[in-house]
C-alpha positions in Angstrom: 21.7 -20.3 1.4 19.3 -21.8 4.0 16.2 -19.0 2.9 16.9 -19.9 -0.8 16.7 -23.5 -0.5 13.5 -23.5 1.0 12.3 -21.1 -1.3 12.8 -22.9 -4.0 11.7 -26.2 -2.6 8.5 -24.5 -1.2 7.6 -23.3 -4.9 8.0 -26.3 -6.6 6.2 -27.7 -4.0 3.0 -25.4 -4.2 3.1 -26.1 -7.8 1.8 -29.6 -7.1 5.1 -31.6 -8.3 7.5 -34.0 -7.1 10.8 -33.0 -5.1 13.2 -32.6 -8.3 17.0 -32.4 -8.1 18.1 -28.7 -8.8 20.5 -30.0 -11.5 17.4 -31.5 -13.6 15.7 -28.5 -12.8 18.1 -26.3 -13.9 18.4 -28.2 -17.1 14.8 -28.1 -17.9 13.9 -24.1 -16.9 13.2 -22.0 -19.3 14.8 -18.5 -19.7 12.1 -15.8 -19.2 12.9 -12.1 -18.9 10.3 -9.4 -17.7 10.2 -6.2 -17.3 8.4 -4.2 -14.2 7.4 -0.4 -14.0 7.4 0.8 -10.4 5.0 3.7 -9.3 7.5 4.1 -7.0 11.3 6.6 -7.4 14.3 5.0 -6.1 14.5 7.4 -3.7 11.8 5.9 -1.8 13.5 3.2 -0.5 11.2 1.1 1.4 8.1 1.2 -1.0 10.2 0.4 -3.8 12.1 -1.8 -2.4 9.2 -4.3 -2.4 9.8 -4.7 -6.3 13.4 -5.7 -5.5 12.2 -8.3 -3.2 9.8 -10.0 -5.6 12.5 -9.4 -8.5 15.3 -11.0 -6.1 13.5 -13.8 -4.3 12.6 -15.5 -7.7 15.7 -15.6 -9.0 17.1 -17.2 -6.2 14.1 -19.6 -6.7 14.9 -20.1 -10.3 18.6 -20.0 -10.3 18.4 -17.1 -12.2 16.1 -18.5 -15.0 13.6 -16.1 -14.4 14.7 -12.6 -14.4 12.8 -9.4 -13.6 14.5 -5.9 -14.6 12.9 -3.3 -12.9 12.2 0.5 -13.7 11.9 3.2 -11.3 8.4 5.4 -11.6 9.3 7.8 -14.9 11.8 5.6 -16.7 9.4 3.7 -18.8 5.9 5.3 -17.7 4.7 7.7 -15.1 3.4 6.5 -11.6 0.0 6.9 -12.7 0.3 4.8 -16.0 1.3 1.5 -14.7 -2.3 0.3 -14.8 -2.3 0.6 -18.3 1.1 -0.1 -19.2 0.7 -3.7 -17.8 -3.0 -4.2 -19.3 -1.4 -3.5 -22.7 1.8 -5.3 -21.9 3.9 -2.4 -22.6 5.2 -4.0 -19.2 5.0 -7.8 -18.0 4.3 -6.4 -14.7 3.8 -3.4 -12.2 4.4 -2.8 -8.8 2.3 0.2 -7.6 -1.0 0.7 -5.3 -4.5 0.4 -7.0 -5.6 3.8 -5.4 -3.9 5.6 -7.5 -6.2 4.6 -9.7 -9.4 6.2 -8.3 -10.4 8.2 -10.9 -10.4 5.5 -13.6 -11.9 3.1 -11.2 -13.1 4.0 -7.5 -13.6 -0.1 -6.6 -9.8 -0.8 -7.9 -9.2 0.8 -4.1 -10.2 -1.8 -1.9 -6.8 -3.5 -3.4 -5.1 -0.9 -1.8 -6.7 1.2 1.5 -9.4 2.8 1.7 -11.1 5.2 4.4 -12.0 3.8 7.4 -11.2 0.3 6.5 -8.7 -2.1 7.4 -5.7 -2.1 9.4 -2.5 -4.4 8.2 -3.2 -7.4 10.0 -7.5 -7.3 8.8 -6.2 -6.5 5.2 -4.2 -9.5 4.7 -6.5 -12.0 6.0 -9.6 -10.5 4.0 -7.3 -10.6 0.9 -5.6 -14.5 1.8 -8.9 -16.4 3.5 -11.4 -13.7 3.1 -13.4 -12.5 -0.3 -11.0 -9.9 -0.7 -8.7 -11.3 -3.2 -11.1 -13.4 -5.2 -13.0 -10.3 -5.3 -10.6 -7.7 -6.2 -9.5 -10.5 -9.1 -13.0 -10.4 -10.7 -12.6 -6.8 -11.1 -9.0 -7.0 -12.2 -10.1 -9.4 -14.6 -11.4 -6.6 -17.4 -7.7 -4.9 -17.4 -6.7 -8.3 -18.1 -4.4 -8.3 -14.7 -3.6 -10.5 -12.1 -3.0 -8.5 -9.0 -1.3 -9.5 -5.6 -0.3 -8.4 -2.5 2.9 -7.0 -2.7 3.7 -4.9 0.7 2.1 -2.9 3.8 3.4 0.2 4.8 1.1 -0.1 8.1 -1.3 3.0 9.6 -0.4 6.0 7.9 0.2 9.4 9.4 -2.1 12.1 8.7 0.3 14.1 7.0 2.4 17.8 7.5 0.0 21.3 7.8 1.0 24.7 8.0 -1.5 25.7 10.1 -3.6 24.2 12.8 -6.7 21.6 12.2 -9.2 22.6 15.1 -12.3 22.4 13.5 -13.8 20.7 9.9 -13.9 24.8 9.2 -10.1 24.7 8.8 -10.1 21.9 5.5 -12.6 24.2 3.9 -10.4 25.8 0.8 -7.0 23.9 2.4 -4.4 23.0 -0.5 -3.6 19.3 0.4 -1.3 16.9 -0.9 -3.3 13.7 -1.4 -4.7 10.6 -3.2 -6.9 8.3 -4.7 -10.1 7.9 -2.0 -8.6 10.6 0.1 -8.8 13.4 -2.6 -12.2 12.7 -3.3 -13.2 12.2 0.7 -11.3 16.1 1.3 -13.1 17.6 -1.9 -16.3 16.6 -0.1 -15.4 18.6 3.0 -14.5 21.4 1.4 -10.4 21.1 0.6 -8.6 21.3 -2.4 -6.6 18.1 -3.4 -3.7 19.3 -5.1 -1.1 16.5 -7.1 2.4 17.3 -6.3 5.4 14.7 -7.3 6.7 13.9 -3.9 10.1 14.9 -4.3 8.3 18.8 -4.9 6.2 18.9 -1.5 8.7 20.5 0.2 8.7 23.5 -2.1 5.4 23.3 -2.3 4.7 23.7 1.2 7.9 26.4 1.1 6.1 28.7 -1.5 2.4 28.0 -0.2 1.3 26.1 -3.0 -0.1 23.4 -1.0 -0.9 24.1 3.0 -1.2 20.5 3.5 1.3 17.5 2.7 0.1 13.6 3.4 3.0 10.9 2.4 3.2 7.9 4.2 4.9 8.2 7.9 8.0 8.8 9.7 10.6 6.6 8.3 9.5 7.6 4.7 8.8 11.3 5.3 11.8 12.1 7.3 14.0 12.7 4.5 11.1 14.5 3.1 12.3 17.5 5.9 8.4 18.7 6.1 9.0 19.4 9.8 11.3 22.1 8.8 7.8 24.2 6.7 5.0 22.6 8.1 5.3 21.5 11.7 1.8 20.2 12.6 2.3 16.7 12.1 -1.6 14.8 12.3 -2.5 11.7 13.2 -4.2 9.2 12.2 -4.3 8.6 8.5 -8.4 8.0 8.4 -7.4 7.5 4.8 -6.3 3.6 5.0 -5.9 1.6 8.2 -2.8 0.6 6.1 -1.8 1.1 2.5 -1.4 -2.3 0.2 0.8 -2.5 -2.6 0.1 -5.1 -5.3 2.0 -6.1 -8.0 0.3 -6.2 -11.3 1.3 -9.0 -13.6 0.1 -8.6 -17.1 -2.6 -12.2 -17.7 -1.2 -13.0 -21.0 2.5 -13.3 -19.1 1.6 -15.2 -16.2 -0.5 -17.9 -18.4 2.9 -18.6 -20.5 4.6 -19.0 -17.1 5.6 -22.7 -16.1 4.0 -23.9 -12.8 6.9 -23.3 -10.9 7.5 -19.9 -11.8 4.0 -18.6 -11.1 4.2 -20.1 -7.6 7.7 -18.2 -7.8 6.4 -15.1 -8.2 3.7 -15.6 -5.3 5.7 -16.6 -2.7 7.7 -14.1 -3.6 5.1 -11.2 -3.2 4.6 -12.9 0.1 8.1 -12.9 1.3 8.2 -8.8 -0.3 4.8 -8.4 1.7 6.3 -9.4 5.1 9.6 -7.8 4.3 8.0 -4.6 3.9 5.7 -4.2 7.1 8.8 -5.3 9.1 10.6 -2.6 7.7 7.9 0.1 8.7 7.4 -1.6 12.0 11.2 -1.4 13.0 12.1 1.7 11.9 8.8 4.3 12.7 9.5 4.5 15.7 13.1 5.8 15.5 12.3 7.8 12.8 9.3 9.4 14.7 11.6 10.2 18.1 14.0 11.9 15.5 11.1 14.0 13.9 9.8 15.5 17.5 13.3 15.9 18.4 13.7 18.3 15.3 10.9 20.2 15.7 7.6 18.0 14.9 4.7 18.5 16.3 2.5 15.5 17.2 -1.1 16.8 17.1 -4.3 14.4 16.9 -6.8 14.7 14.8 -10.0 16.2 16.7 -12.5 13.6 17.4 -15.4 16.0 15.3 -12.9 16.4 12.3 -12.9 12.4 12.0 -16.7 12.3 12.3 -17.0 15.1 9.9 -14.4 12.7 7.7 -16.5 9.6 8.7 -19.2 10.8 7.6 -18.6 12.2 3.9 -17.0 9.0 4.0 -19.6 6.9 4.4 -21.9 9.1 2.2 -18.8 8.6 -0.6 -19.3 4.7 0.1 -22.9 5.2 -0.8 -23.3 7.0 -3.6 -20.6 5.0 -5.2 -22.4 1.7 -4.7 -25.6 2.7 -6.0 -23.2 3.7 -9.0 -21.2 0.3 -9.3 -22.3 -2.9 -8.4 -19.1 -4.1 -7.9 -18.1 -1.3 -5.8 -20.8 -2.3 -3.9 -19.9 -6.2 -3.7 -16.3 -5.1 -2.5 -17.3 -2.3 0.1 -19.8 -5.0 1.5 -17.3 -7.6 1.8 -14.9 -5.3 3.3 -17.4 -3.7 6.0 -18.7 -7.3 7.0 -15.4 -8.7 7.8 -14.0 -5.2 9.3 -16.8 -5.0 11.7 -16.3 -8.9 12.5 -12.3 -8.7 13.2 -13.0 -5.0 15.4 -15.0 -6.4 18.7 -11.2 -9.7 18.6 -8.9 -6.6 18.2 -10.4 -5.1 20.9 -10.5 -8.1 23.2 -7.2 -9.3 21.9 -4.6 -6.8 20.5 -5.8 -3.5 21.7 -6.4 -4.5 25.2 -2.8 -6.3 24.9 -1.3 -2.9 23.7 -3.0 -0.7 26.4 -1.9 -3.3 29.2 2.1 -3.1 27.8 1.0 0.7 27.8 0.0 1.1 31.5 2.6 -1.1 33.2 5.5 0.4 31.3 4.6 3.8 32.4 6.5 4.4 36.0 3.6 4.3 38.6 1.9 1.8 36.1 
């Protein structure tokens, strides 16, 4: 009762008016029902349950007023339609992450992860007092979208392989599993991005059909059961430094929202943001110890694999912004403030980290 009240006094505040009495408000809020198409199944509980978060928190909010009725990925459109469901306002909104939609738009990634970019903690402030979300706004503009921040899972794993990755040798003709950026990073160096629907990697990876599975980490893939056809489990995820999840909200729909319910609906992406990363944070680790225990085999990434991957990387980054100007605008914005936050993380965080590290250890 306590977290709904202040929610709901906290929205009505950010949308600039007066305390008001829930009764008056009540009697003066408009009914609005909208429907949301998740990328996401059901059966991945964590990354979909950011839609039932945002869904949720405003209608506690709104005593109920405004109502969101979501639909798990394939119910109304397929994972990789949402972009375009909510442009057209087949949908009011969408919940899904913009790198999906690489191929129709390689600069609609830095609203999600890209490769060597920002961790959680870097993503969110570029996006909330950085360029980032003014930036990625402009560009949403032409799908007539408003995007936000809707959920982190955190640094990603590198993903489940047959075989061993010693040398950039061994991604040359490799079936892998993968997305958005990532695919076109891996075609450069020689693998072959394949698209599986999650729920078929395992059989995949069972029948050979991919030699290579990358999902998110150990408290999603864990029921995934990898570990049991693909031990070699790689780390890190050079992909993203985190993956961002944004809900889409169809321009024509927010812009016949009252004030109140837009600021609603972005506290309530924050609240599903923060819900989300806590999720990951808390239960990675257990779900990692678990993993090993069954038979996983932690295995880093050689250090001349993720120069080989830096480096058709960077060439990617380059021959994409002398394509698109806004690519270009974005990847600037991005690199400028990465390179910026690195040297505090190191001073502040990392060194933090690798002190807890040391003196934990007996001996330490």
């Amino acid at each position: 009762m306590q977290r709904r009240a202040f929610l709901k006094q906290a929205a009505l505040g950010a949308a600039g008016g007066a305390a008001l009495a829930a009764p008056a408000i009540a009697q003066e809020a408009p009914t609005v029902t909208w429907r949301l198409a998740s990328s996401f199944p059901s059966e991945s509980p964590t990354l979909f349950a950011g839609a039932e978060d945002v869904a949720r928190y405003v209608s506690e909010v709104t005593d109920g007023h405004f109502a969101i009725e979501i639909f798990p990925a394939g119910d109304l459109v397929q994972p990789g339609q949402v972009l375009e469901a909510v442009q057209h306002r087949v949908v009011d909104c969408g919940h899904t992450a913009s790198t999906r939609y690489f191929d129709i738009d390689p600069a609609l990634s830095f609203d999600a992860g890209v490769p060597f970019g920002l961790n959680t903690r870097q993503m969110n402030a570029w996006m909330s007092q950085g360029e980032g979300l003014a930036l990625t706004r402009v560009l949403f503009d032409k799908y007539n979208i408003m995007n936000f921040p809707c959920g982190y899972t955190g640094a990603q794993m590198g993903g489940w392989f047959r075989g061993e990755v010693k040398t950039v040798d061994d991604l040359r003709g490799l079936k892998v599993k993968a997305s958005g950026f990532a695919r076109h990073v891996l075609s450069r160096l020689g693998a072959t991005p394949v698209d599986v629907p999650v729920a078929e990697s395992y059989a995949a990876l069972e029948q050979g059909a991919v030699d290579a599975v990358a999902w998110v980490g150990p408290y999603d893939d864990e029921s995934l059961a990898l570990y049991k056809v693909a031990r070699n489990y790689y780390f890190p995820g050079w992909w993203a430094g985190t993956l961002q999840l944004s809900l889409y909200v169809n321009q024509d729909a927010y812009d016949e929202l009252p004030k109140p319910y837009q600021s609603a609906l972005a506290l309530a992406c924050r609240m599903a943001s923060a819900n989300m990363i806590a999720k990951y944070d808390a239960g990675n680790p257990d779900a990692l110890r678990r993993l090993v225990s069954r038979g996983a085999q932690l295995k880093a990434f050689p250090k001349p694999v993720l120069q080989a991957c830096y480096d058709a990387s960077l060439a990617a980054y380059n021959d994409l912004s002398a394509k698109d100007p806004m690519f270009k605008k974005l990847y600037d914005s991005m690199v400028a403030f990465r390179d910026k936050e690195v040297p505090w993380f190191r001073v502040a965080e990392s060194s933090y980290d690798a002190m807890i590290a040391t003196l934990g250890q007996p001996g330490g």
